[in-house]
Short mmCIF file of the C-alpha atoms (twelve columns), coordinates in Angstrom:
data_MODEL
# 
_entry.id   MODEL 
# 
loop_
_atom_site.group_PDB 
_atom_site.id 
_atom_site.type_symbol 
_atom_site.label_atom_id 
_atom_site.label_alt_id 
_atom_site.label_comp_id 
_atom_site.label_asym_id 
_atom_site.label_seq_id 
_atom_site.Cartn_x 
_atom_site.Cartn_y 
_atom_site.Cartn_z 
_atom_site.pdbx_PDB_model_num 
ATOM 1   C CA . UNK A 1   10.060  23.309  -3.327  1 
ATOM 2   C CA . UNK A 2   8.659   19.726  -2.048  1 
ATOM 3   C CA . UNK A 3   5.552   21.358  -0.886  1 
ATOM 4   C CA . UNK A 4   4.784   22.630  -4.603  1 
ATOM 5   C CA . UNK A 5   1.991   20.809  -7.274  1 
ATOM 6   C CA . UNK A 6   3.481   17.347  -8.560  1 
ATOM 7   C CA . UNK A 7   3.314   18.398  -12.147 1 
ATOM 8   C CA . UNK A 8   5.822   21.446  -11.299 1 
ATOM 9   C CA . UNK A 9   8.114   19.211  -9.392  1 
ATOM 10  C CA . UNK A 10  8.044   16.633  -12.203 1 
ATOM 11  C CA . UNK A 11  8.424   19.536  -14.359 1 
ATOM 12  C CA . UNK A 12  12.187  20.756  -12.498 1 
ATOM 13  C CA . UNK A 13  13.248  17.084  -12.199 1 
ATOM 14  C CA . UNK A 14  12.756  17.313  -16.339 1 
ATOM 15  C CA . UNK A 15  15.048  20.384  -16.054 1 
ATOM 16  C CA . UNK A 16  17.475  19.358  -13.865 1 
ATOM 17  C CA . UNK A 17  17.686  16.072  -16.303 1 
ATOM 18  C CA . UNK A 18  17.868  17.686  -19.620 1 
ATOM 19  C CA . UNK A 19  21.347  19.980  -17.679 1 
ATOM 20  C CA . UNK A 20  22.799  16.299  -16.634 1 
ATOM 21  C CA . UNK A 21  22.185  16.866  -12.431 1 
ATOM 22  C CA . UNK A 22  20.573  14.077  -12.258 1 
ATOM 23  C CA . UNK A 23  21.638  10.731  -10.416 1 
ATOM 24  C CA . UNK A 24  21.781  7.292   -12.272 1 
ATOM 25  C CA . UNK A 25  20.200  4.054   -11.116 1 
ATOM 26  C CA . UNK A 26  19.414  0.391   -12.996 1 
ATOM 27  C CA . UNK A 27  15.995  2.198   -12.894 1 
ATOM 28  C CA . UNK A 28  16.544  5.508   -14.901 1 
ATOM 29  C CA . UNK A 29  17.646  8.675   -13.873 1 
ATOM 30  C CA . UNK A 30  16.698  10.133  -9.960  1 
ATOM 31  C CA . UNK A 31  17.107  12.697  -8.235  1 
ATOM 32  C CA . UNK A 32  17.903  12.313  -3.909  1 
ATOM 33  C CA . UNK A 33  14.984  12.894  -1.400  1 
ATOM 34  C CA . UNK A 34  16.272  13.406  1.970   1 
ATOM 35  C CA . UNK A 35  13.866  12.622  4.957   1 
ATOM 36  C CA . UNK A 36  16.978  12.532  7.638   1 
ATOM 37  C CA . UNK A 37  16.320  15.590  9.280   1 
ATOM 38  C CA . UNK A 38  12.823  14.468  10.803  1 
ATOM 39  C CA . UNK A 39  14.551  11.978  12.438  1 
ATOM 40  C CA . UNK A 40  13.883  7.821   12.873  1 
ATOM 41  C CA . UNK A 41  11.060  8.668   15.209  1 
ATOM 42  C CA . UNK A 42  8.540   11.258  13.115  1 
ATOM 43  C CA . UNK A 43  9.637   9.131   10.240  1 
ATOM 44  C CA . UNK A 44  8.038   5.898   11.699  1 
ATOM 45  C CA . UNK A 45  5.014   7.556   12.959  1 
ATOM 46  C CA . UNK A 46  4.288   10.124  9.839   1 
ATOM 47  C CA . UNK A 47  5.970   7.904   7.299   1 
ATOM 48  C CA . UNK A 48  5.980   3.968   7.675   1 
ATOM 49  C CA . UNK A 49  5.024   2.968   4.606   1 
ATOM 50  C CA . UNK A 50  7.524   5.490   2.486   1 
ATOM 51  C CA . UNK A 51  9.933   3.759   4.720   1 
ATOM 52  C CA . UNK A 52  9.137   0.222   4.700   1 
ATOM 53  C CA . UNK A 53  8.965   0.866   0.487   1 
ATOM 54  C CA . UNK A 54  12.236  2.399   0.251   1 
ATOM 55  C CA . UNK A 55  14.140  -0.802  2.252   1 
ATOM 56  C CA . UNK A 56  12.244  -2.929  0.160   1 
ATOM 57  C CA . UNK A 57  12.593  -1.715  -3.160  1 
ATOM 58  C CA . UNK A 58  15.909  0.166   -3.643  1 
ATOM 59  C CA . UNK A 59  17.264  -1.232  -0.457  1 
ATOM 60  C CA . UNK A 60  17.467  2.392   1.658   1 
ATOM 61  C CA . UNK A 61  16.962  3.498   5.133   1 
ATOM 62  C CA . UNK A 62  15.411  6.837   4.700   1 
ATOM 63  C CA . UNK A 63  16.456  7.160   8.691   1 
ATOM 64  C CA . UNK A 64  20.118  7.131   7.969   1 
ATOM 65  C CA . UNK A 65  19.894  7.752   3.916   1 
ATOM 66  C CA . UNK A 66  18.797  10.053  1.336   1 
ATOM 67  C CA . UNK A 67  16.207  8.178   -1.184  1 
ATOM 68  C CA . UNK A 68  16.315  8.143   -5.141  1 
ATOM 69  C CA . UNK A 69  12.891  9.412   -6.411  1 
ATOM 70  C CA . UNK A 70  11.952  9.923   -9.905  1 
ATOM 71  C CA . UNK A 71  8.762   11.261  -12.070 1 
ATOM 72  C CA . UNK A 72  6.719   8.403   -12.928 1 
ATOM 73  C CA . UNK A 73  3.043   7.742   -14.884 1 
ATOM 74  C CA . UNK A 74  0.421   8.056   -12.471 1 
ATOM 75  C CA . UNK A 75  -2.553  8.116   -14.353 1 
ATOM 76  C CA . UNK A 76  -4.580  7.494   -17.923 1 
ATOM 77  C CA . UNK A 77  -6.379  10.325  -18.643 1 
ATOM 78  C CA . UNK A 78  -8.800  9.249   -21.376 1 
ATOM 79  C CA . UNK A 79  -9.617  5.987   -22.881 1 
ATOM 80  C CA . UNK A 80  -12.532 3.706   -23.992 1 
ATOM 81  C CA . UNK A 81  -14.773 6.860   -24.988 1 
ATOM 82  C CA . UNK A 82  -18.147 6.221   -22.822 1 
ATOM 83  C CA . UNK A 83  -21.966 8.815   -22.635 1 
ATOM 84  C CA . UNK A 84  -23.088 9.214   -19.384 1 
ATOM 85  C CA . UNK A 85  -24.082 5.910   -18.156 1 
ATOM 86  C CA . UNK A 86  -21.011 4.615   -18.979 1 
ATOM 87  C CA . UNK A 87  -21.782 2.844   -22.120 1 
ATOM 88  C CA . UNK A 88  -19.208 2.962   -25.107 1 
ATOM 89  C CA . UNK A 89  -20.525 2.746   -28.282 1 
ATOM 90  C CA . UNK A 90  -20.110 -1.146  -29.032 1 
ATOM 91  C CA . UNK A 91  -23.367 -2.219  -27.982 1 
ATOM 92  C CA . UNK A 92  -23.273 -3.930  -24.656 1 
ATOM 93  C CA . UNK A 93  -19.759 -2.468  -23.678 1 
ATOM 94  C CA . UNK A 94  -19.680 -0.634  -20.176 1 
ATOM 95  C CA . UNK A 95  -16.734 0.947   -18.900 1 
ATOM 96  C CA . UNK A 96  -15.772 2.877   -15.772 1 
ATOM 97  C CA . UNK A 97  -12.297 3.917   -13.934 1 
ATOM 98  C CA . UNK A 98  -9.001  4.647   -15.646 1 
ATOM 99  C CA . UNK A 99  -9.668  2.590   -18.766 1 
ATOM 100 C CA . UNK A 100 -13.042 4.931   -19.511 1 
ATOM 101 C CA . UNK A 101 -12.979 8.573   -20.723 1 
ATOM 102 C CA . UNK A 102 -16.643 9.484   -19.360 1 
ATOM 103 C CA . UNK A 103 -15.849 12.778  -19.607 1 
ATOM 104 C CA . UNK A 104 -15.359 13.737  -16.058 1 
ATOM 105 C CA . UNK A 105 -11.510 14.514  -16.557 1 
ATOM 106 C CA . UNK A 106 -9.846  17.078  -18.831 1 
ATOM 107 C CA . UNK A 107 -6.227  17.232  -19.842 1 
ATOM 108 C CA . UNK A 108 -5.902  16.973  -16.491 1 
ATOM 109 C CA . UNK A 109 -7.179  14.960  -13.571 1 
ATOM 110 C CA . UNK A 110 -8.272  16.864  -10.407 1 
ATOM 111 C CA . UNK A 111 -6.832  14.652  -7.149  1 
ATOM 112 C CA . UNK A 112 -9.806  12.459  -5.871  1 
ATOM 113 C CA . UNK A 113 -11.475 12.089  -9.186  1 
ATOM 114 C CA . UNK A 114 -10.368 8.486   -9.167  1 
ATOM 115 C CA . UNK A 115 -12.564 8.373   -6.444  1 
ATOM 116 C CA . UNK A 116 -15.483 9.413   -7.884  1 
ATOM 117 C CA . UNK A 117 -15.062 7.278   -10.437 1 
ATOM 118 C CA . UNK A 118 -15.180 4.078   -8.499  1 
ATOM 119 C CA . UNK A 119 -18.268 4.983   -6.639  1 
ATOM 120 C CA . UNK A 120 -20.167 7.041   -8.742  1 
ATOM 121 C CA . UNK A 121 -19.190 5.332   -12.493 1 
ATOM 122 C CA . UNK A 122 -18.175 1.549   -10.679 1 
ATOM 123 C CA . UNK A 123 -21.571 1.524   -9.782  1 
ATOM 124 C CA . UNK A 124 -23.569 3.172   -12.932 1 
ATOM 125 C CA . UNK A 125 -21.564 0.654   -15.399 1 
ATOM 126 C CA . UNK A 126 -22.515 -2.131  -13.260 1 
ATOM 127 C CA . UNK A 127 -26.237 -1.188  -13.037 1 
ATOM 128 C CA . UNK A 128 -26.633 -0.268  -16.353 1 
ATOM 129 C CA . UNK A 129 -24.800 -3.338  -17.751 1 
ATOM 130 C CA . UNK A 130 -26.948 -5.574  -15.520 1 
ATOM 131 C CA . UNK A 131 -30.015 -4.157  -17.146 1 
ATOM 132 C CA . UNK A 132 -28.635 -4.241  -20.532 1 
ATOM 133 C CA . UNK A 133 -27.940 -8.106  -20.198 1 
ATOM 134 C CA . UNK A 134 -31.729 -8.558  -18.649 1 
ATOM 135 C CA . UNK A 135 -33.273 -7.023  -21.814 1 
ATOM 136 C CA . UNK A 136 -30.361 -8.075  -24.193 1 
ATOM 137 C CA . UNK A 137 -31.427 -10.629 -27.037 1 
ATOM 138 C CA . UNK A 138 -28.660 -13.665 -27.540 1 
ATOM 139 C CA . UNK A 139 -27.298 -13.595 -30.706 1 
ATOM 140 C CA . UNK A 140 -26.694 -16.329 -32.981 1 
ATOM 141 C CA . UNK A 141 -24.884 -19.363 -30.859 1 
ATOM 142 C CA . UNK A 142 -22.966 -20.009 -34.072 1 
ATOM 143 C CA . UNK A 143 -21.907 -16.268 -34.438 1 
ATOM 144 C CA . UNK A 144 -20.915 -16.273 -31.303 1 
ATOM 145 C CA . UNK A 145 -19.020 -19.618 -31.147 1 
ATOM 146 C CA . UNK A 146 -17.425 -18.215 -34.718 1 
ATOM 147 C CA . UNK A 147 -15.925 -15.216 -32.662 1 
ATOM 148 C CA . UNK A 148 -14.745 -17.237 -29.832 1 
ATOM 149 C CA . UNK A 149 -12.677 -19.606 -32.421 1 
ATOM 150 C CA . UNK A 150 -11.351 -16.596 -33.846 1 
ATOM 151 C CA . UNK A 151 -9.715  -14.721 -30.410 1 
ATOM 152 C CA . UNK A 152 -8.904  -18.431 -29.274 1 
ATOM 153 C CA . UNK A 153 -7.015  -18.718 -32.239 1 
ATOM 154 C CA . UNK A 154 -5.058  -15.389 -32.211 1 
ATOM 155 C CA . UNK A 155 -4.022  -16.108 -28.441 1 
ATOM 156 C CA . UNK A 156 -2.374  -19.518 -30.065 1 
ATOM 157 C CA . UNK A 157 -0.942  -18.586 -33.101 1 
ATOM 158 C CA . UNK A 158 0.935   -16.033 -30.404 1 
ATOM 159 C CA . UNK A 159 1.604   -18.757 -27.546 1 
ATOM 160 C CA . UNK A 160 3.485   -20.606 -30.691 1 
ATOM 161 C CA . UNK A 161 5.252   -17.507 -32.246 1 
ATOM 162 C CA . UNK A 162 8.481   -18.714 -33.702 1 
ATOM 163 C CA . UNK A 163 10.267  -15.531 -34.566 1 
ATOM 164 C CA . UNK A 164 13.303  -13.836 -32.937 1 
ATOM 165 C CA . UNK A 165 12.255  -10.958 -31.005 1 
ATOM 166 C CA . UNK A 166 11.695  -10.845 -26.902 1 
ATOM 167 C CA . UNK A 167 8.503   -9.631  -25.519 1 
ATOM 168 C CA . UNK A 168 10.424  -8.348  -23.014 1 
ATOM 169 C CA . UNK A 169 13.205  -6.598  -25.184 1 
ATOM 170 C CA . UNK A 170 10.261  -4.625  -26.551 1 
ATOM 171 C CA . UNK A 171 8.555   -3.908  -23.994 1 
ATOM 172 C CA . UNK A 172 11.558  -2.416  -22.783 1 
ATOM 173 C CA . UNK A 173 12.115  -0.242  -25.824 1 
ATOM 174 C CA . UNK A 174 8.694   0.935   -26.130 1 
ATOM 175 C CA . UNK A 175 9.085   1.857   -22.085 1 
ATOM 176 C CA . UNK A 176 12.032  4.112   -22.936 1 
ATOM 177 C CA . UNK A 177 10.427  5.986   -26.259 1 
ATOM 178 C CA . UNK A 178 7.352   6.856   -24.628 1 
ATOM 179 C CA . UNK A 179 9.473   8.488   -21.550 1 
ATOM 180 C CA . UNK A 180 12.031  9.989   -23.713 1 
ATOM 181 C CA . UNK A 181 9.945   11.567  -26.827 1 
ATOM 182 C CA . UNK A 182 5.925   11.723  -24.362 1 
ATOM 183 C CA . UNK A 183 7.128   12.420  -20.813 1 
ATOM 184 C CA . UNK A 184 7.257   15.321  -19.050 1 
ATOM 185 C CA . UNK A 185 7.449   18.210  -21.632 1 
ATOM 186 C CA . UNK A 186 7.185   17.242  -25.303 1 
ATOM 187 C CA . UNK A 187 9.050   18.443  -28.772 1 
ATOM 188 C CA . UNK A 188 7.839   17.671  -31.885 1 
ATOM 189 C CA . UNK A 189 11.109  16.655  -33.358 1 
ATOM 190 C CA . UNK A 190 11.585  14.345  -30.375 1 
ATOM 191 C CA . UNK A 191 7.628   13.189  -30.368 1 
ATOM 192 C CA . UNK A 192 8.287   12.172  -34.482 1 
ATOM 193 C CA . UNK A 193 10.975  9.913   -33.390 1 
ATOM 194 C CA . UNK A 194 8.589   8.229   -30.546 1 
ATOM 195 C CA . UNK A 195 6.218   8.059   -33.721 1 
ATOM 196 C CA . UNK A 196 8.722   6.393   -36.320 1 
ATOM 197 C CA . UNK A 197 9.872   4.016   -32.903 1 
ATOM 198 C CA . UNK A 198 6.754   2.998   -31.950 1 
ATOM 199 C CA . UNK A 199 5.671   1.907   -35.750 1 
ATOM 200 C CA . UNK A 200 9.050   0.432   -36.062 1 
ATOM 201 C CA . UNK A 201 8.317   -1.865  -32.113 1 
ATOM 202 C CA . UNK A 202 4.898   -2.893  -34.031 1 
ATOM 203 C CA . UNK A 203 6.351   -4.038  -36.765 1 
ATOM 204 C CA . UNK A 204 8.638   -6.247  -34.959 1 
ATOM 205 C CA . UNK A 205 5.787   -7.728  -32.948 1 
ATOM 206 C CA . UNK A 206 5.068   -9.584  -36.046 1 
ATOM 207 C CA . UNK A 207 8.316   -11.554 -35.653 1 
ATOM 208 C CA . UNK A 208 7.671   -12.609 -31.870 1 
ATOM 209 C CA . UNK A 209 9.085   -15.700 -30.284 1 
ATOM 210 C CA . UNK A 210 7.723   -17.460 -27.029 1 
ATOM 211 C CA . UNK A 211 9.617   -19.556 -25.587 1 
ATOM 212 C CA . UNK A 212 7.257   -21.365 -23.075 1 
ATOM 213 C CA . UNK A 213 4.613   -22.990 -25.043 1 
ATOM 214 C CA . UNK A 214 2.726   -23.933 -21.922 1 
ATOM 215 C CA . UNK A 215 -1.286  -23.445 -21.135 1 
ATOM 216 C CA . UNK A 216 -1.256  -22.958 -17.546 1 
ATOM 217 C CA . UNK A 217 0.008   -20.103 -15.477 1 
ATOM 218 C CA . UNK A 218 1.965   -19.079 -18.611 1 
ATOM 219 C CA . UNK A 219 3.545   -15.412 -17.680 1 
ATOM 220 C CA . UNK A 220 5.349   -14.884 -20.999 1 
ATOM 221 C CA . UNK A 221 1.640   -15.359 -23.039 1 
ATOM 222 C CA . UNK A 222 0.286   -13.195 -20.669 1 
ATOM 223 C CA . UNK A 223 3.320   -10.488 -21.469 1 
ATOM 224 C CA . UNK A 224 3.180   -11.041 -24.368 1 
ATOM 225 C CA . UNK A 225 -0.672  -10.016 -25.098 1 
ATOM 226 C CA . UNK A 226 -0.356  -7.226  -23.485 1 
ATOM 227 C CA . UNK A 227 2.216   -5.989  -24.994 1 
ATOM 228 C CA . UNK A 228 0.079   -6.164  -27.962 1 
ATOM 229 C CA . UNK A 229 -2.282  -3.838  -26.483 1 
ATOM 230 C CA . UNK A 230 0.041   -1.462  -25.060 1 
ATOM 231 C CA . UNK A 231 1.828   -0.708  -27.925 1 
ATOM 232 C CA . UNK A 232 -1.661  -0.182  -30.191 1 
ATOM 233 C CA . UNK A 233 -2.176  2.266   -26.980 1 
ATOM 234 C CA . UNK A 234 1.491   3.945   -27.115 1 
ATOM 235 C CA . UNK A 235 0.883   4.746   -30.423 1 
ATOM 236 C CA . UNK A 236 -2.674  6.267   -29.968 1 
ATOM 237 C CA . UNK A 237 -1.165  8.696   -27.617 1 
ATOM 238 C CA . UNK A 238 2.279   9.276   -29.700 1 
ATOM 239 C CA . UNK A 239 0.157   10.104  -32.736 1 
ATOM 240 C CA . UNK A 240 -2.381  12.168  -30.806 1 
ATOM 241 C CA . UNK A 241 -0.051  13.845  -29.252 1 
ATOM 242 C CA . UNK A 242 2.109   15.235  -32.401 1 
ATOM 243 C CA . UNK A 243 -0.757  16.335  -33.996 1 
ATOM 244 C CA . UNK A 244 -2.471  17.907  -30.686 1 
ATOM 245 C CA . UNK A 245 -0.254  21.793  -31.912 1 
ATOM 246 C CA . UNK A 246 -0.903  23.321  -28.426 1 
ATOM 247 C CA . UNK A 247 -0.205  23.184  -24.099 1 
ATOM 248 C CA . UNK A 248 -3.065  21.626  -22.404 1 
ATOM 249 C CA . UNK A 249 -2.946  19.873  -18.882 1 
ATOM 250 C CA . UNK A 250 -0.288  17.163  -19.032 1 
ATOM 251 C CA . UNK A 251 0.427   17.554  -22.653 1 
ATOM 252 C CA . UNK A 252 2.911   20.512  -22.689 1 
ATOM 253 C CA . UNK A 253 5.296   21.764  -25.644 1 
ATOM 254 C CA . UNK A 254 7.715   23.911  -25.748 1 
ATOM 255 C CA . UNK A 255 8.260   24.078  -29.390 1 
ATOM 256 C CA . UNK A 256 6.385   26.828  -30.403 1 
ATOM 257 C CA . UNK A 257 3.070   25.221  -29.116 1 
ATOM 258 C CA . UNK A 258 3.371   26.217  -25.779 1 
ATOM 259 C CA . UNK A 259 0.271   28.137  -24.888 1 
ATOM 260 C CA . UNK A 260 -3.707  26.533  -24.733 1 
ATOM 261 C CA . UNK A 261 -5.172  26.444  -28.104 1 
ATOM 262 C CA . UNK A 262 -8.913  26.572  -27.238 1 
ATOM 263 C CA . UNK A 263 -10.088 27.471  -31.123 1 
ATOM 264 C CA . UNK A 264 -8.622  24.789  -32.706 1 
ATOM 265 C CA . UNK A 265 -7.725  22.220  -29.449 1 
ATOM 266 C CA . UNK A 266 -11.111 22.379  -27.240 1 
ATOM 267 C CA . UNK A 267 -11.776 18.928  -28.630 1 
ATOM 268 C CA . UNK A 268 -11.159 15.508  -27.552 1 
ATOM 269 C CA . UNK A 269 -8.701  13.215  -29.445 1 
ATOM 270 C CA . UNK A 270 -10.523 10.170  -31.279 1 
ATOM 271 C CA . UNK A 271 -7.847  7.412   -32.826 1 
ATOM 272 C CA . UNK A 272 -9.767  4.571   -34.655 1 
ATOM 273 C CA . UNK A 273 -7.219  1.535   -35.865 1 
ATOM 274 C CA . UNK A 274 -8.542  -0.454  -39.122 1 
ATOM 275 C CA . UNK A 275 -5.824  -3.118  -39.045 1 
ATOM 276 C CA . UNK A 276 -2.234  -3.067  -38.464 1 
ATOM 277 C CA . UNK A 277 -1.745  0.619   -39.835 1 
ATOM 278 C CA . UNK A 278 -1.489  3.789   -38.004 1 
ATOM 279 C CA . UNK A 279 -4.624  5.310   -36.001 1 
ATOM 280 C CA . UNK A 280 -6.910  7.676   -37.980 1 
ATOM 281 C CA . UNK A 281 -7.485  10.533  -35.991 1 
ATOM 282 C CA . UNK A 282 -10.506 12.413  -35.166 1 
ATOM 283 C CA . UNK A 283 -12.100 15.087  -32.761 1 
ATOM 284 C CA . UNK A 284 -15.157 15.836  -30.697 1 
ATOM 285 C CA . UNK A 285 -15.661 19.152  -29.519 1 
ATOM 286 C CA . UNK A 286 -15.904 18.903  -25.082 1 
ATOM 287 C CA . UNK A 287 -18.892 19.623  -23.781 1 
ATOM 288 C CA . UNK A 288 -18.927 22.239  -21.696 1 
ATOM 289 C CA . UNK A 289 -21.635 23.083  -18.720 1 
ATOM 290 C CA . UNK A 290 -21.597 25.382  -15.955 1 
ATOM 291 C CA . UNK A 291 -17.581 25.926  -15.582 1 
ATOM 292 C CA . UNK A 292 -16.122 27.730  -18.072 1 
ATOM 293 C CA . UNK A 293 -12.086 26.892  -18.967 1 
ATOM 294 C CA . UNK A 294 -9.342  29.231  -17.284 1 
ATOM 295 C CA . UNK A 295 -6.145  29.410  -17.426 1 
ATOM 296 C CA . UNK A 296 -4.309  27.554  -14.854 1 
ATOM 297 C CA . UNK A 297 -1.880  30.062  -12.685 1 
ATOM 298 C CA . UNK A 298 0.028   29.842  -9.318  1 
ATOM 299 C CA . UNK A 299 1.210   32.217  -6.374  1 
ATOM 300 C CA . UNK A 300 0.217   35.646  -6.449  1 
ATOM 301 C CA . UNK A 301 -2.619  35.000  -9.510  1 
ATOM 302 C CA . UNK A 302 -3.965  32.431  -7.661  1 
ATOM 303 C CA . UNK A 303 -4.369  34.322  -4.388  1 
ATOM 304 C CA . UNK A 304 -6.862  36.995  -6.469  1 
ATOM 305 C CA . UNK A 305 -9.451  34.033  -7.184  1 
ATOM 306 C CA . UNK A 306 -8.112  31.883  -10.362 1 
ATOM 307 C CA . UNK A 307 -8.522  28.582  -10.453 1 
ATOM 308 C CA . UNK A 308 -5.997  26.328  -9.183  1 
ATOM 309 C CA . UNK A 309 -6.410  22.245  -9.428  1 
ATOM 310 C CA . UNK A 310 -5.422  19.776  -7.113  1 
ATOM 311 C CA . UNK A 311 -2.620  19.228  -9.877  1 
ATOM 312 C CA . UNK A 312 -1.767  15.362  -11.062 1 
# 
């Protein structure tokens, strides 16, 4: 029940969806979490800030009402693809955190990794990029002035976009698709449609319009680049994912594919972009040390000595 691994609850909220018991909100489907039984007392002690969010946000007292709770993305699990001292391989690039894939997670991230990653990585990137600049020879002043010009002039030609599609509007849509056809459980048939979507919200980023043309403090720029970015990153993950034919960690199918694939799948997913077009997809087998991969069971399995993560 509510004491069982997120991903399972996550999973039966899915379930309970797809069969129509769901609730719905302005914010997408939910399902009621009811905290009245521990009473206004344990409930300020144990649970302030659950409270205090609830009154704020949907405008519930979890004292004297039930509260609407739904699956949402907690995590990236991959990303700017980094060795060990977190350099990526543009020359002079460090990263660290959610937006790296140093290698520490899997399919999965184990709770407190993120951790880990802020002291351990936060401080390698940092180090090593502070020694990188120290030894690092300038380049060209007029190369670099040449790039500048160029990224200063893709952020204006999009502050004066003069087409007739909302940043917002897709945004929205692109919000929706990945939820729908990448959420909890995936189906191929489903995940092609997030593919063909996603292409299709691309395409109509070409015909943007921004309405405030401003150069200070100006939110719809700012939405509006990265939007850009998200949707180049919506699509490396729909594509990756249709063509990833197997269950691993948070990427589970139940079309046929619903079991770990470790002779074909053991690999991490590489998506290069040349352009506007679709990623080009690649893989690099994990590397694998002292912990060998097992299959990931519950209850009475568990209790004999598998391994169980602190699931995410």
């Amino acid at each position: 029940m509510e004491l069982g691994p997120r991903d399972k609850l996550s999973q039966a909220f899915w379930n309970e969806q797809r069969k129509g018991n769901t609730i719905e909100t302005p914010l997408g489907d939910a399902v009621l979490l009811d905290l009245r039984h521990l009473g206004e007392k344990k409930l300020m002690e144990r649970l302030p800030l659950i409270c205090s969010l609830a009154k704020n946000y949907v405008g519930v007292d979890p004292v004297h009402q039930a509260v609407p709770v739904r699956p949402a993305v907690h995590y990236t699990m991959g990303g700017i693809r980094t060795d060990i001292n977190c350099a990526a391989d543009i020359p002079g690039l460090y990263a660290a955190g959610e937006c790296a894939s140093i290698g520490m997670h899997g399919a999965n991230r184990l709770g407190s990794n993120s951790l880990a990653e802020t002291v351990v990585f936060g401080a390698m990137a940092g180090d090593k990029a502070a020694g990188f600049a120290q030894q690092a020879v300038m380049p060209d002043e007029k190369k670099l002035l040449d790039q500048a010009k160029m990224h200063l002039s893709s952020i204006e030609n999009l502050r004066n976009a003069k087409g007739t599609e909302k940043a917002s509007h897709i945004r929205q849509e692109m919000v929706k698709t990945m939820e729908r056809c990448f959420g909890i459980f995936r189906i191929g048939e489903e995940m092609q449609e997030g593919v063909d979507k996603i292409a299709e919200l691309r395409e109509r980023f070409r015909n943007l319009q921004v309405e405030d043309r401003s150069k200070v403090f100006n939110t719809e720029l700012l939405q509006a680049f990265e939007l850009q970015s998200s949707l180049a990153v919506a699509e490396t993950i729909a594509v990756g994912a249709l063509n990833r034919r197997e269950s691993r960690g948070a990427h589970q199918r139940i079309d046929g594919f619903d079991n770990r694939d470790d002779e074909n799948f053991l690999k991490h997913t590489l998506a290069y972009y040349n352009g506007d077009s679709a990623p080009r997809l690649d893989y690099q087998d994990v590397n694998i040390t002292r912990y060998q991969p097992e299959e990931r069971v519950y209850g009475a399995a568990a209790e004999k000595g598998a391994a169980v993560p602190d699931a995410k």
